[in-house]
C-alpha positions in Angstrom: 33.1 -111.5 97.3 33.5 -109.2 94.0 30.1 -108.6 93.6 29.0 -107.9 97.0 31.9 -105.4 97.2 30.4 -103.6 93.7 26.9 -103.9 95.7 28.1 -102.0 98.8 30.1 -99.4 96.7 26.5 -98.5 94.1 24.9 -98.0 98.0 27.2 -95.5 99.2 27.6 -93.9 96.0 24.0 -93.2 95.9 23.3 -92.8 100.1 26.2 -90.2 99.7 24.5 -88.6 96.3 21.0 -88.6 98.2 22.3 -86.9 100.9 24.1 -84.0 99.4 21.3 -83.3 97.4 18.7 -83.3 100.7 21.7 -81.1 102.3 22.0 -78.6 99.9 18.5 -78.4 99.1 16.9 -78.6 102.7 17.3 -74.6 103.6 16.3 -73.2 100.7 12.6 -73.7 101.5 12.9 -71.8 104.6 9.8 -69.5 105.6 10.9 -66.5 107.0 8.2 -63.8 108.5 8.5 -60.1 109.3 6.9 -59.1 112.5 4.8 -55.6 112.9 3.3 -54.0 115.7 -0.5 -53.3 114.8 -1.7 -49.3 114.5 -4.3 -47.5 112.6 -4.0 -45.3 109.5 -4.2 -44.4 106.0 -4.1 -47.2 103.4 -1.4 -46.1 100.7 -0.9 -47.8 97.5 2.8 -47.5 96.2 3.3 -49.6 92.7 7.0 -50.0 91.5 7.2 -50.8 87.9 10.3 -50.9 85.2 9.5 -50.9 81.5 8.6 -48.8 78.5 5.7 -46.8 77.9 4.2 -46.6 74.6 1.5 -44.3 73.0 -1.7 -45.9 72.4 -1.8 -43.8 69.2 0.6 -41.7 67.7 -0.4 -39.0 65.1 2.3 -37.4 62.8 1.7 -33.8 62.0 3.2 -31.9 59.3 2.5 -29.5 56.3 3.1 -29.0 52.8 3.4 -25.7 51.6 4.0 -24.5 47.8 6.9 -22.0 47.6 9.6 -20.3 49.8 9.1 -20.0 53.3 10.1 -16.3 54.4 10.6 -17.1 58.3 9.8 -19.3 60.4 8.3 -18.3 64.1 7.9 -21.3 65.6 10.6 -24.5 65.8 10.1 -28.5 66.3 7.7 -28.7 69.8 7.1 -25.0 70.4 4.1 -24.5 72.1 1.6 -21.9 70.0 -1.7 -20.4 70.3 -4.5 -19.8 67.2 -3.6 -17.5 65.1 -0.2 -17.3 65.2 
């Protein structure tokens, strides 16, 4: 009697554990579709994107100059033309 007892509880344990894992696993593998109504036009492309961007190469620019600079006419990222 003891052992059948210990044989019918291991088969509910594991019907009940069975089925709570098909229940809570049975919806999440629904397919869900979007329905459109079909019309002509343009094709666009739209790309949405987070991240960095990085310089393929980066060049450092600088001088060296002997002496006492006077004034200066131009600061960090001013834009200037030849010559000046």
């Amino acid at each position: 009697m003891n052992k059948r007892l210990w044989w019918l509880l291991s088969l509910l344990v594991v019907a009940g554990g069975s089925g709570w894992y098909w229940w809570t696993n049975s919806n999440k593998d629904e397919i869900k579709y979007r329905t459109a109504k079909v019309d002509r036009g343009d094709i666009q492309v739209v790309i949405s994107a987070t991240g960095t961007l990085n310089a393929v190469t980066t060049v450092q620019v600088g001088s060296q100059v002997s002496g006492t600079i006077a004034k200066l006419y131009a600061d960090f990222n001013t834009k200037v033309s030849a010559g000046q």
